[in-house]
C-alpha positions as CSV (number, residue, x, y, z in Angstrom):
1,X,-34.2,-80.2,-22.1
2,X,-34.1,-83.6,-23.3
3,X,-31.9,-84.7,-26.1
4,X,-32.4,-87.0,-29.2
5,X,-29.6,-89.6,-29.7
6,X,-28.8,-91.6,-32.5
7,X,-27.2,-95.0,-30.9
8,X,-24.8,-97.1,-32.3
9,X,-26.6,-100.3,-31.7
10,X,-29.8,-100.4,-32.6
11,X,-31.8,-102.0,-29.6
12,X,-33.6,-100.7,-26.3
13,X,-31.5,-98.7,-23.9
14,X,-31.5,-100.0,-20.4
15,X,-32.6,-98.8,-17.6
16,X,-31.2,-96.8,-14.4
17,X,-30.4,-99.2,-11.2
18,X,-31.2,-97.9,-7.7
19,X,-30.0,-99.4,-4.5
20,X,-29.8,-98.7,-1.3
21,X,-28.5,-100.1,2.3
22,X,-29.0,-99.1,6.0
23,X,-27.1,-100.6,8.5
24,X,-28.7,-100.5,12.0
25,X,-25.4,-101.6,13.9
26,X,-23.9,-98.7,12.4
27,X,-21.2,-100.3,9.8
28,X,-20.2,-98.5,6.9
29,X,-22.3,-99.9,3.6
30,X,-20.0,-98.5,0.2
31,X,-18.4,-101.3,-0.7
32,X,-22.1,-103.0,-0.1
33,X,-23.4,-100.7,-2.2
34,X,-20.7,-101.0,-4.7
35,X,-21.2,-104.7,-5.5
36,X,-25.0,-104.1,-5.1
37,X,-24.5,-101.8,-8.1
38,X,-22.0,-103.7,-9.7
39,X,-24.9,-106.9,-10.4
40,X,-27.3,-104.0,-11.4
41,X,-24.3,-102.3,-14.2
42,X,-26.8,-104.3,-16.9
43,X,-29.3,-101.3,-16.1
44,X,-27.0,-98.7,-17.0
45,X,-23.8,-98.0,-18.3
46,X,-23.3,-94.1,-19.3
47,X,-22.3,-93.2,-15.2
48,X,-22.7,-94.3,-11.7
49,X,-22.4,-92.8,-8.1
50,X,-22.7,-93.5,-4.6
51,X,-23.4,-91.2,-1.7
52,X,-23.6,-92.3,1.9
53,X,-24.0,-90.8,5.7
54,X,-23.3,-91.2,9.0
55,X,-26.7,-91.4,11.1
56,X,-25.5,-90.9,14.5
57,X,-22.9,-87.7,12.8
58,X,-23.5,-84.4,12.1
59,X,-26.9,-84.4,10.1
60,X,-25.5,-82.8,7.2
61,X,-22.6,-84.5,6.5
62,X,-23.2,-85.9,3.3
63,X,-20.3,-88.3,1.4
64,X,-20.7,-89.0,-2.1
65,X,-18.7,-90.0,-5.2
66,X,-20.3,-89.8,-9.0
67,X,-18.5,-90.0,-12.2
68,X,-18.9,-91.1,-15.8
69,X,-18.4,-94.9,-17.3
70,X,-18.5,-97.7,-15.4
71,X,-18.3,-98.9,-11.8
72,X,-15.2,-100.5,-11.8
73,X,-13.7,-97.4,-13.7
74,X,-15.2,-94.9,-10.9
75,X,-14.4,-96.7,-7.6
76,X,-10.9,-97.5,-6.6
77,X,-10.7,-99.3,-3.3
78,X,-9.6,-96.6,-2.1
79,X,-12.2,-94.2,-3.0
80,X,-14.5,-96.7,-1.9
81,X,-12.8,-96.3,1.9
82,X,-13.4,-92.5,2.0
83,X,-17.2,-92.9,1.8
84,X,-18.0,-93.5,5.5
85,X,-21.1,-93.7,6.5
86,X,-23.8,-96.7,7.7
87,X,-26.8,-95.4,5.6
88,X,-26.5,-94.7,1.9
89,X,-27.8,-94.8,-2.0
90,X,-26.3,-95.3,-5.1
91,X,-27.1,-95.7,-8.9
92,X,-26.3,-96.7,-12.3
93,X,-27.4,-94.5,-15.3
94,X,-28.5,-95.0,-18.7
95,X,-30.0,-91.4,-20.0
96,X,-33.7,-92.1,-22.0
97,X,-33.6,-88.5,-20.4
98,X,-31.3,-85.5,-20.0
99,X,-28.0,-85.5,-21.3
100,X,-25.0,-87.9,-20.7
101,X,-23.0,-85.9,-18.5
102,X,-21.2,-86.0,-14.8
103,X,-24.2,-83.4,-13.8
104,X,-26.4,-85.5,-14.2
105,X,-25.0,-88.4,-12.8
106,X,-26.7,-89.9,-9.4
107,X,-27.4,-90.1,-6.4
108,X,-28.5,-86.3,-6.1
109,X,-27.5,-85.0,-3.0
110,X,-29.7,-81.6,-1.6
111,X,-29.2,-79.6,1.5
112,X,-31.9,-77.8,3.0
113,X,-33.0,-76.5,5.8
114,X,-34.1,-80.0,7.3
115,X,-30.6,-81.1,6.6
116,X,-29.9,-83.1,4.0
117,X,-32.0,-85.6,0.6
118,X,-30.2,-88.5,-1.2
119,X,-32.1,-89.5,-4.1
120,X,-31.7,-92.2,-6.5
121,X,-34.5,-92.4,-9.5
122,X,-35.1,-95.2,-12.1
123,X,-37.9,-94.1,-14.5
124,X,-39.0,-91.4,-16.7
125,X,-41.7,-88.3,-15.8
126,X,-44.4,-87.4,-18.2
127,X,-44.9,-83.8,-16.3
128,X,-41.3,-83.0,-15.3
129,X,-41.3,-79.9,-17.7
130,X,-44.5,-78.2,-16.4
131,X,-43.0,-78.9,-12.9
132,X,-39.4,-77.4,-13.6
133,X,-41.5,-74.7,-15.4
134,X,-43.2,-74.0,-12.0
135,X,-40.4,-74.4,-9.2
136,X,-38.3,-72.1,-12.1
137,X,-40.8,-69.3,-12.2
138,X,-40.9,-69.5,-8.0
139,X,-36.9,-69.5,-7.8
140,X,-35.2,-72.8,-8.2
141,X,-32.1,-72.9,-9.8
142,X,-31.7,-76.4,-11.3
143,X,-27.9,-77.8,-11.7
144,X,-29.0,-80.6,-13.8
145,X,-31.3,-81.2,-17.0
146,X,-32.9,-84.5,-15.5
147,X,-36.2,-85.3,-14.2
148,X,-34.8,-86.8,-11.2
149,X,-33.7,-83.2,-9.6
150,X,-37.4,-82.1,-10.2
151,X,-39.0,-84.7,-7.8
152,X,-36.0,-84.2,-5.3
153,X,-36.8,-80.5,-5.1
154,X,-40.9,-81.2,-4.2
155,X,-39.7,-83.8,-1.4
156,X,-37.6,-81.0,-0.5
157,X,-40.7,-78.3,-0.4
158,X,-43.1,-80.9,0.9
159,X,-40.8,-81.6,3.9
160,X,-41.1,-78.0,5.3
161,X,-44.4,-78.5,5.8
162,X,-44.8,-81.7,7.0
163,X,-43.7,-83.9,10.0
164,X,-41.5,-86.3,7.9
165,X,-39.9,-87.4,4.9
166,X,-42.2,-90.0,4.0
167,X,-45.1,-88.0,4.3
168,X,-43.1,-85.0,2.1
169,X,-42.4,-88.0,-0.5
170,X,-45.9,-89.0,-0.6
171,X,-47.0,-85.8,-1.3
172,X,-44.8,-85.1,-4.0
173,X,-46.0,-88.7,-5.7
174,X,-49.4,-86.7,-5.7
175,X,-47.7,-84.2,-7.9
176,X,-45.6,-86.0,-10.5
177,X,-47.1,-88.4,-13.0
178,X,-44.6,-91.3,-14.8
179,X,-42.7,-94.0,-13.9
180,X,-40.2,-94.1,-10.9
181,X,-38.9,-96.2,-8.1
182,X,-37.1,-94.2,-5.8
183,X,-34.7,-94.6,-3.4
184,X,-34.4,-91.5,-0.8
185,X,-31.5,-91.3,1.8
186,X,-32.4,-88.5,4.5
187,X,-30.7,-88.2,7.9
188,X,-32.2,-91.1,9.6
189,X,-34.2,-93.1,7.2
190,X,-33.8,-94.8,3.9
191,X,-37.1,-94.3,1.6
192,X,-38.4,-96.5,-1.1
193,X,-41.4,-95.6,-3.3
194,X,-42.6,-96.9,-6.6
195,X,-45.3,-95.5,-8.9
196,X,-48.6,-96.3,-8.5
197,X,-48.9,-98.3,-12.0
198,X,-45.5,-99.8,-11.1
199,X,-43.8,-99.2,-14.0
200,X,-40.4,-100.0,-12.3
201,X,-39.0,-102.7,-10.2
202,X,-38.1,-102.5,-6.7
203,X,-37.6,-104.8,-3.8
204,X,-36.6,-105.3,0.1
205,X,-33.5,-107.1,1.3
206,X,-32.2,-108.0,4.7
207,X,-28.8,-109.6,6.1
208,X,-28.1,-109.2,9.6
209,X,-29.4,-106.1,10.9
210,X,-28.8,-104.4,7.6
211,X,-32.4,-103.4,5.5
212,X,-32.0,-103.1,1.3
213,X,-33.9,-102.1,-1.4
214,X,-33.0,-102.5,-5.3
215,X,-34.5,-102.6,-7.7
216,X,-33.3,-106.4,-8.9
217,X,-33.5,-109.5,-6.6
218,X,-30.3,-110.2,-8.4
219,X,-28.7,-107.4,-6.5
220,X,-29.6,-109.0,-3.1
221,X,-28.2,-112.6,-4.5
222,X,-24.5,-111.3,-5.0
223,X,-24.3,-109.1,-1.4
224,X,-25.3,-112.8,0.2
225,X,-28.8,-110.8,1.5
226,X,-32.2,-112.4,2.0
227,X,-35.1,-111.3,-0.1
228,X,-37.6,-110.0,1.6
229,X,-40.7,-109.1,-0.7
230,X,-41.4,-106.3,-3.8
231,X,-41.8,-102.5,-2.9
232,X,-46.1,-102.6,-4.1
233,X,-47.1,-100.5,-6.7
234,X,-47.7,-97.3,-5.2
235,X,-46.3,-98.0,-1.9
236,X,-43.8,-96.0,0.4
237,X,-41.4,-98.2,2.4
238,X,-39.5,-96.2,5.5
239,X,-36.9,-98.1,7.1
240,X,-35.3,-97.1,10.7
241,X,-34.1,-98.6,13.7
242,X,-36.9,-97.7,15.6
243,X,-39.8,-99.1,13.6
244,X,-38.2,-101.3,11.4
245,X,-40.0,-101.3,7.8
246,X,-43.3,-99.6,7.5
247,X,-45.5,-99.2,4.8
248,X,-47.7,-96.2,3.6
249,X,-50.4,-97.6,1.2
250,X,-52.5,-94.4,0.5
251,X,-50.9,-93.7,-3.4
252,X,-51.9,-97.7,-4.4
253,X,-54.5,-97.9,-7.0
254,X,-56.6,-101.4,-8.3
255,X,-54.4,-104.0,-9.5
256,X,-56.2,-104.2,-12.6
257,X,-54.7,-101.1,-13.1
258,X,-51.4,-101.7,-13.0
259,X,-49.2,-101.4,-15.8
260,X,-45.7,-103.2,-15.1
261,X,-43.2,-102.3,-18.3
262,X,-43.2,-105.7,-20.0
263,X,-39.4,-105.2,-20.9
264,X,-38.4,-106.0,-17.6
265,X,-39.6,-109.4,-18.4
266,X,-38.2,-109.4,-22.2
267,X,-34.7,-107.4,-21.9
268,X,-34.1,-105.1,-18.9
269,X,-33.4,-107.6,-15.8
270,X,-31.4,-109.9,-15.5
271,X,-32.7,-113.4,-15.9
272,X,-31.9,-114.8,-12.4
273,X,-34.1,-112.0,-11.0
274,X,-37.5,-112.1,-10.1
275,X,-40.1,-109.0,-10.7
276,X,-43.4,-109.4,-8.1
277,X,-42.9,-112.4,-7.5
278,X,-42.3,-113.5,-11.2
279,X,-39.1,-115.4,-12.1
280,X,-37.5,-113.4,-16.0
281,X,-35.7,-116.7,-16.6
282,X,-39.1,-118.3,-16.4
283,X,-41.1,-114.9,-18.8
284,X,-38.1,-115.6,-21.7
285,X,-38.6,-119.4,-21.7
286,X,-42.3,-118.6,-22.1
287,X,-41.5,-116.4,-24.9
288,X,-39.2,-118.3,-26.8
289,X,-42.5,-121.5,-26.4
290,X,-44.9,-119.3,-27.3
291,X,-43.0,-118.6,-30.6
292,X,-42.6,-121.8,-31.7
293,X,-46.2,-122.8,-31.3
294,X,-47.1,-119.5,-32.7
295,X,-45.0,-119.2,-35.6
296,X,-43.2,-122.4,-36.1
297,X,-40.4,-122.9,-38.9
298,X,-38.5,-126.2,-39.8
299,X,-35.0,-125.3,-39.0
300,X,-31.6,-127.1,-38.2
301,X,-30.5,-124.5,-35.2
302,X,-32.3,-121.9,-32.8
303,X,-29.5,-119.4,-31.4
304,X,-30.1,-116.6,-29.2
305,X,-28.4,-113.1,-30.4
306,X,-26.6,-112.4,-26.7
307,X,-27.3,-111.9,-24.3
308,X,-31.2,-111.1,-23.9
309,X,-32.3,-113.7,-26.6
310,X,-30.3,-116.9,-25.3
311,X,-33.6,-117.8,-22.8
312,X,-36.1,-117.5,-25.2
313,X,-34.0,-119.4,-28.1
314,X,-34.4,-121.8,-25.3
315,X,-38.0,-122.2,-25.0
316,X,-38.2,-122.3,-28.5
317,X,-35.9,-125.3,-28.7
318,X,-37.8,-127.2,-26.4
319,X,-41.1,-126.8,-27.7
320,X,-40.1,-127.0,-31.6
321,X,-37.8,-129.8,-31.1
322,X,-34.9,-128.1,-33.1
323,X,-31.5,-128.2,-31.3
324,X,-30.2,-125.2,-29.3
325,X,-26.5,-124.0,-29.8
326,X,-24.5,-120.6,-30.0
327,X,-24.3,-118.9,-33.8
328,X,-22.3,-115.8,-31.8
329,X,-19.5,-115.1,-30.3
330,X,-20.0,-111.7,-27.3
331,X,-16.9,-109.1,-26.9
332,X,-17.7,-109.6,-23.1
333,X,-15.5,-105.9,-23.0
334,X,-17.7,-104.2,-25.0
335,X,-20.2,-102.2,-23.0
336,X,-22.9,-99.8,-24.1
337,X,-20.4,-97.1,-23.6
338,X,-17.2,-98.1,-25.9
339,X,-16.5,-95.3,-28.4
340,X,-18.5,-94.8,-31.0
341,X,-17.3,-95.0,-34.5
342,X,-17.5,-92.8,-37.2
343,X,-20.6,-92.3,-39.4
344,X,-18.8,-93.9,-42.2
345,X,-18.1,-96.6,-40.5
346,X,-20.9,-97.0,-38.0
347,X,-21.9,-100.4,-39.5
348,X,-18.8,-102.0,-38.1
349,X,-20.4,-101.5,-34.6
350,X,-22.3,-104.9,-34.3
351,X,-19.3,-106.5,-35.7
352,X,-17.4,-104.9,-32.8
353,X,-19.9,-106.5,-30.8
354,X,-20.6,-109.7,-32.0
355,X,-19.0,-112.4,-34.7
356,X,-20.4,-115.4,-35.6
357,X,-19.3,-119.0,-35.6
358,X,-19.3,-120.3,-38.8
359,X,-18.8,-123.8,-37.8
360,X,-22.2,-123.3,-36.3
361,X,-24.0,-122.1,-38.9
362,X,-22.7,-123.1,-42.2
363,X,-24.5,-125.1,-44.8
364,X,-27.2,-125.1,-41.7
365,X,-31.2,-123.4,-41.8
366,X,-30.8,-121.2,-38.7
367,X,-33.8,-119.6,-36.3
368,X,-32.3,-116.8,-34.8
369,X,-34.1,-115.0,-31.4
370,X,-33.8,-111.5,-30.7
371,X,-35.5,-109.7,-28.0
372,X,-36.9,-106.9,-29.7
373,X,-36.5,-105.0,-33.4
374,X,-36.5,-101.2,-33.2
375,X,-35.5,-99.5,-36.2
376,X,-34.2,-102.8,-37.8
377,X,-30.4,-102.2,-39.0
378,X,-28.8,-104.3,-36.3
379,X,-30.6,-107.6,-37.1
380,X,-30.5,-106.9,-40.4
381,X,-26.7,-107.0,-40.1
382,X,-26.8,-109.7,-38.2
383,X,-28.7,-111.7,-41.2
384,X,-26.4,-110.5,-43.3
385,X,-23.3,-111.9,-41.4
386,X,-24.9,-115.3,-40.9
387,X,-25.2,-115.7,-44.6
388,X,-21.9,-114.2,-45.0
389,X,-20.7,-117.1,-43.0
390,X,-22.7,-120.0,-45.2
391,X,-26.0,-120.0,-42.9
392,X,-28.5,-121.8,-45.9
393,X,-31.6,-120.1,-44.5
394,X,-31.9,-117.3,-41.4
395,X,-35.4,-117.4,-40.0
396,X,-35.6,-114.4,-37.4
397,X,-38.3,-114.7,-34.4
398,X,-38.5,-111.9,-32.1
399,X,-39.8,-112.2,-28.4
400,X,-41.7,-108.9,-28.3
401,X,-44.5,-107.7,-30.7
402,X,-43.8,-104.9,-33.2
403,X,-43.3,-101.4,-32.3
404,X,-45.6,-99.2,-33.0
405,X,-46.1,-96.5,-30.8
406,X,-42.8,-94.3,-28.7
407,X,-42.5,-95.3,-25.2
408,X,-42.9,-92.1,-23.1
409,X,-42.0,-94.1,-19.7
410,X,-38.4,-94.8,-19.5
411,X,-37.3,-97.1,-21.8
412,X,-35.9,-95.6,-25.2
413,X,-38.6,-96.4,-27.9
414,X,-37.7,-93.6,-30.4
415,X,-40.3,-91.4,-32.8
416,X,-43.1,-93.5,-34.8
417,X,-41.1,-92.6,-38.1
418,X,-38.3,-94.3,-36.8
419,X,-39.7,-97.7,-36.0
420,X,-39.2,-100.4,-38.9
421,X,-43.2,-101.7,-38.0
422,X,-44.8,-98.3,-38.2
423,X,-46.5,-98.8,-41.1
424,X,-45.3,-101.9,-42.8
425,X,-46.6,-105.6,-42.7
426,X,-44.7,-108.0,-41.3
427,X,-43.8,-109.5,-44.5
428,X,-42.3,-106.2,-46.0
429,X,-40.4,-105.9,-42.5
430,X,-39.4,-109.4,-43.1
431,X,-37.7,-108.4,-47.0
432,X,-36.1,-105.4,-45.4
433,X,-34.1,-107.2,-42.7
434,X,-33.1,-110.0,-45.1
435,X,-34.9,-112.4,-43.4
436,X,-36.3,-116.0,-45.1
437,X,-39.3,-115.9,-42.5
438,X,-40.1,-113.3,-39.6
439,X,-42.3,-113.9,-36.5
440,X,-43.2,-111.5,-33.5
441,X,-45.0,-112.6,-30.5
442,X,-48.4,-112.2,-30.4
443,X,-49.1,-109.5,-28.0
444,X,-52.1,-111.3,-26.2
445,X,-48.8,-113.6,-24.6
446,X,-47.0,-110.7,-23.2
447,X,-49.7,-110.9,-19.9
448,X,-49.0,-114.8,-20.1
449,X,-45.5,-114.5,-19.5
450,X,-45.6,-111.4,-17.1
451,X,-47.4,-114.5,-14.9
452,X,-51.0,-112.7,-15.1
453,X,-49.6,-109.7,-13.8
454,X,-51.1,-106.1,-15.1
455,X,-48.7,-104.4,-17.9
456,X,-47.9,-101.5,-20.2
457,X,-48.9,-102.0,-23.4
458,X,-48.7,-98.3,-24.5
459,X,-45.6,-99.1,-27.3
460,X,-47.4,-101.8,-29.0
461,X,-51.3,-100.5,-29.6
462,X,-50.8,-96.9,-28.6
463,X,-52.8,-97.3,-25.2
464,X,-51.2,-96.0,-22.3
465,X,-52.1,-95.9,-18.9
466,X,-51.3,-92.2,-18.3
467,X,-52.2,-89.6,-21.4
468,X,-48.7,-89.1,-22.9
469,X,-47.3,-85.5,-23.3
470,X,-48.4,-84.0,-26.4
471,X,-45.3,-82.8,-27.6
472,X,-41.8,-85.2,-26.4
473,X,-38.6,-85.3,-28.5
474,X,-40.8,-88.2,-30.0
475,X,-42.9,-86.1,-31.1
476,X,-46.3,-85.0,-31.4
477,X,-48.8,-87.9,-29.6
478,X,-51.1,-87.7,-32.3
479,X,-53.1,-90.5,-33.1
C-alpha cells in the first residue's frame, strides 16, 4: 500500500541513490560504499543501508546494516568494520512509495535456493500491485510494502530457471513496467540494469581493479574512481573477474523513445554530475538563459532559493545583465528529515530552513529562481519574507514549466487538485504567490537543456511514455 504524505516543505522529494562496488583483488568495499553513498545523501534522506559479501566465502553469507536517518547517523566506524566483504550494494532512501519505515529501508537482502540477492532500486513501478497481487495469490509473503521487494522476488523466480542472474534479471525487466535502475549483488557478480526508457540515472566506475556503478558521476568523483561511461537505457551490465563488464542489449528500445526524467537535470543530481554524457551544472545555466530571454524583467538582483536554484539564477544573470548575489541564508543542518512541526505552526518550516539577508535585498527589485512550484506555499512564503525584509519588488522565475499532470514515475508530483497550475493562468498563480511578475520555462527548452537527449514529459502535458495506472494515491488518470 502506498501512503499519501503531506510534506513540510513544499518542493519535489528526491530520489533514492544506488551504489555499488566489486573489488576483484578481494578488499573489503563498506567504507567505499559509505562515502559513495555519503555524495549521493542529496537523493535521499528518510534511511540508508549497506549490505556486502565475501565472494570467495560461504555463498550465503550475507552482511548488511540498514537503519533510519542519515548516513552519518547509521554508520559508526565501527559498524562500518563489521561489514566484511569485497562485493557489495548500498542505498539512500527517499519514499515516493511505501511507507517511511526501517522495513523498508535498502539494500534488500533474499536467500534462496541459489544462495543469496542484494538489491538496491531507485525508481517507482507502475504494475507493482498487479505483481504483488500475483506472487501473493501463488505464496509469497512480503516483509515490506515497497515496490523494490516485488522485482527482487521475480529475479528470485526467474533464476530457478535460468543459467544466471543476468539472464533471471532480464527476464523479470520483461515483467515489470516503470522506472528503475538497479543494482543487484548475487554471490559472484554485481548487476546493473536501467529501464528501457531510462527514467533513472546510472553509471560505471573503475579504480584499480575495483568496478562501480552509481547512479551519479558525483559519487565516483569523491571515492577518487574513474568514470567509465552511463549504464544505456535498457541495458544489463554484469561485472566479474572472469569477464570483466559485459553488456546485455536485448531490453533497449529506439532512442527516440527514450524518456529521461527531466528533473535530474532541474533538481535531483547534483550539479557537478553528468547524466549520458550531459553536464547538470551546464542543463541549470541553460535554464536560468533561457529565462531571461524568455521572460525578461528589469531587476536590481537575481538570487537563487538554495540550493537547486543558485545555477540557473546564474544563467539568468549572465544573459540579463542584472547582478548575481545571495538573498538567503541555508541551515546547512537542516535535512529533509528534521522534525516536523506542528500543524499550527507548520509555516515556520521554511523559516527553519531558510532566512534572508536583508542587506541584500532591501530597498532592491529582486528576481528570485526556484527550481520548481508544486502546490505553491513555500515560495509564497518566501515572497512574503523578502518583502518582509524591505525587497521593493519580488519577480519569481521558475526553471521548470507548470505542473499539470501527477508524476507516476518516482519523483513526488502529488494529485492534479493539489498543484497550484492545475487550472489557473499564470497570472492568477502569479497573485496567489504574491509575486510582482511570474515566469515558467517554456517547455519546448526542457529537450534543449537535457542536451537533445529524449525526456519525460508526462507531468507537464499529461503524455507519458507508459499508460499510467488508472487508479494511484494520485488518483484516478482521467483525462
Amino acid at each position: 500500500m502506498r501512503e499519501v504524505r503531506e510534506p513540510e516543505w513544499d518542493g519535489l522529494g528526491e530520489e533514492c541513490g544506488v551504489f555499488g562496488a566489486y573489488d576483484f583483488d578481494g578488499n573489503d568495499v563498506a567504507s567505499t560504499i559509505y562515502y559513495g553513498l555519503f555524495a549521493l545523501q542529496h537523493r535521499g534522506q528518510e534511511s540508508c543501508g549497506i549490505a556486502v559479501s565475501d565472494t570467495q566465502g560461504p555463498k550465503r553469507t550475507v552482511s548488511a546494516v540498514r537503519e533510519m536517518g542519515l548516513l552519518n547517523e547509521a554508520f559508526t566506524p565501527e559498524r562500518l568494520e563489521s561489514l566484511k566483504g569485497n562485493i557489495g550494494v548500498g542505498h539512500v532512501r527517499y519514499s515516493t512509495a511505501g511507507s517511511s519505515t526501517r522495513e523498508n529501508a535498502q539494500p534488500l537482502v533474499l536467500n534462496y535456493v541459489k544462495g543469496t540477492l542484494g538489491l538496491a532500486h531507485n525508481g517507482n513501478l507502475i504494475n507493482a500491485p498487479q505483481l504483488r497481487h500475483e506472487l501473493e495469490y501463488t505464496g509469497a509473503i512480503f516483509q515490506t510494502t515497497i515496490d523494490s521487494e516485488v522485482i527482487a522476488y521475480h529475479i528470485a523466480r526467474e533464476r530457478l530457471n535460468t543459467s544466471s542472474a543476468e539472464e533471471a534479471v532480464a527476464r523479470a525487466m520483461q515483467k515489470i513496467k516503470g522506472a528503475y535502475s538497479l543494482i543487484i549483488m548475487s554471490p559472484r557478480k554485481l548487476i546493473g540494469a536501467r529501464d528501457p526508457f531510462g527514467f533513472r540515472p546510472l553509471c560505471i566506475g573503475r579504480r584499480d581493479n575495483t568496478y562501480f556503478l552509481a547512479s551519479e558521476t558525483c559519487a565516483l568523483d569523491t571515492i577518487g574512481a574513474e568514470y567509465v561511461r552511463d549504464v544505456l537505457p535498457g541495458e544489463i551490465v554484469t561485472i566479474s573477474p572472469e569477464k570483466g563488464v559485459r553488456s546485455d542489449t536485448s531490453m533497449c528500445i529506439p532512442r527516440e523513445k527514450h524518456a529521461r526524467c527531466v528533473f535530474e537535470y532541474i533538481y535531483f543530481a547534483r550539479p557537478d554530475s553528468c547524466i549520458d554524457g550531459v553536464s547538470v551544472y551546464h542543463s541549470r545555466l541553460l535554464a536560468g538563459k533561457y529565462l531571461a530571454m524568455d521572460s525578461p524583467v528589469e531587476a536590481d538582483l537575481v538570487a537563487g532559493v538554495p540550493e537547486s536554484g543558485n545555477c540557473a539564477a546564474l544563467g539568468f544573470s549572465r544573459q540579463s545583465g542584472i547582478p548575481c548575489g545571495q538573498a538567503f541564508v541555508k541551515n546547512a543542518y537542516v535535512g529533509r528529515t528534521f522534525i516536523k512541526p506542528s500543524q499550527k505552526n507548520r509555516e515556520n518550516s521554511v523559516r527553519v530552513k531558510l532566512n534572508v539577508l536583508r542587506e541584500a535585498v532591501e530597498g532592491r527589485r529582486i528576481v528570485i529562481i526556484d527550481d520548481s512550484i508544486v502546490r505553491g506555499t513555500t515560495c509564497h512564503r518566501i515572497i512574503n519574507m523578502l518583502r518582509e525584509a524591505g525587497a521593493k519588488e519580488v519577480h519569481m522565475r521558475v526553471g521548470a514549466p507548470p505542473f499539470l499532470w501527477p508524476c507516476y514515475f518516482g519523483t513526488d508530483v502529488p494529485a492534479r487538485e493539489q498543484l497550484i497550475a492545475c487550472g489557473r493562468s499564470e497570472e492568477e498563480i502569479c497573485r496567489m504567490i504574491g509575486a510582482d511578475s511570474l515566469g515558467f520555462l517554456r517547455e519546448e527548452r526542457l529537450e534543449e537543456i537535457a542536451g537533445g537527449l529524449g525526456i519525460c514529459r508526462g507531468c507537464f502535458n499529461g503524455k507519458y511514455p507508459l499508460e499510467p495506472p488508472r487508479e494511484d494515491i494520485r488518483g484516478s488518470y482521467e483525462k
